[in-house]
N, C-alpha and C positions, 0 to 999 in steps of 0.2 A: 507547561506542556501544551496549553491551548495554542500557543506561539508557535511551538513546533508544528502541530498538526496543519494550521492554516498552509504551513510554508508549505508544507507536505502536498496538501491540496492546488497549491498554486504554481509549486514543481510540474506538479501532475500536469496542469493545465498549459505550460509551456510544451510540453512534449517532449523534451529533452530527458531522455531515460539516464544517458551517463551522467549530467549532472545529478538526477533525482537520487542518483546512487552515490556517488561519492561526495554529493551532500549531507547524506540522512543517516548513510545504512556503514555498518563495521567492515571492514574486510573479509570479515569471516560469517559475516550476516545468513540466517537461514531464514526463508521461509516457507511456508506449508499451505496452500489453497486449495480450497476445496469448494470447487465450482462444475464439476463436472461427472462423471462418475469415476473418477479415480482422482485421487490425491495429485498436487504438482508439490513436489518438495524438490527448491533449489537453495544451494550455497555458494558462499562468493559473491564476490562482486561483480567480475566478469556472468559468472551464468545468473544474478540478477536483473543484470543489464540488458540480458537477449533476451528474458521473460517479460522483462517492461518493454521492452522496445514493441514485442510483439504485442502484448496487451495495449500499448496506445495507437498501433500502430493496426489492427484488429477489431480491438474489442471496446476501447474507451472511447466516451467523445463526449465528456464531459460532467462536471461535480451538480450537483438538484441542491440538495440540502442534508443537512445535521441532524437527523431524530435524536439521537443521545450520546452523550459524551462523558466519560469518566476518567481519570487519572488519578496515578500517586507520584511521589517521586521519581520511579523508574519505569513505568507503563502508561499507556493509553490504550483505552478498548472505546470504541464507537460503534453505533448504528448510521448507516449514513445511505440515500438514494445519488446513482450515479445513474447517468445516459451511456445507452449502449448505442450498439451497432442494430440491436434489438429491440431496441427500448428502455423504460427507467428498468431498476432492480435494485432491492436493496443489497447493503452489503453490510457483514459484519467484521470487524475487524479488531486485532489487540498486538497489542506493541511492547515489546520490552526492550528499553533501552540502557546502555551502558556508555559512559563518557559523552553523553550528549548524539549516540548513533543508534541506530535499532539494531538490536541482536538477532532478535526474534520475530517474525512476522506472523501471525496469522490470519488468514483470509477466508472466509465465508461468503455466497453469495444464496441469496433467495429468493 
């Protein structure tokens, strides 16, 4: 799973949102962010794709470091600092994956 995640982070850092998507994520992928005062809950691949686009395209500008990293078989939950358009921020995040894609995203930021 640490394999997945790196790739994840270095998808990230191409900026390439449609690859990062139909690399990682199911077709039917959800996820749920919570970084602002309302909820972002998107599904699909396509409306993952417009969400990432805009967040690198926005809001990202780059990976800091790893505070903590966990997994099992079919999940990854991390702490991790990312550079904004703002500044660092941590973020919290957990992953459930099926067949080698993520199903489930969840995203925190603090």
């Amino acid at each position: 799973m640490k394999d997945f995640y790196d790739e994840q982070v270095a998808l990230l850092a191409e900026r390439n949102a449609d690859a990062l998507i139909d690399k990682h994520y199911a077709a039917d992928a959800e996820m749920v962010v919570l970084s602002g005062d309302e909820p972002i809950i998107v599904k699909g691949s396509e409306a993952l794709k417009t969400m990432f686009s805009g967040y690198l395209e926005h809001v990202y500008r780059g990976f800091i470091s790893t505070e903590k990293f966990a997994s099992t078989d079919d999940s990854i939950m991390f702490e991790a600092t990312i550079d904004t358009v703002t500044g660092p921020v941590r973020i919290y995040d957990a992953m459930l994956l099926r067949d080698g894609k993520i199903v489930k995203h969840y995203s925190g930021v603090k």
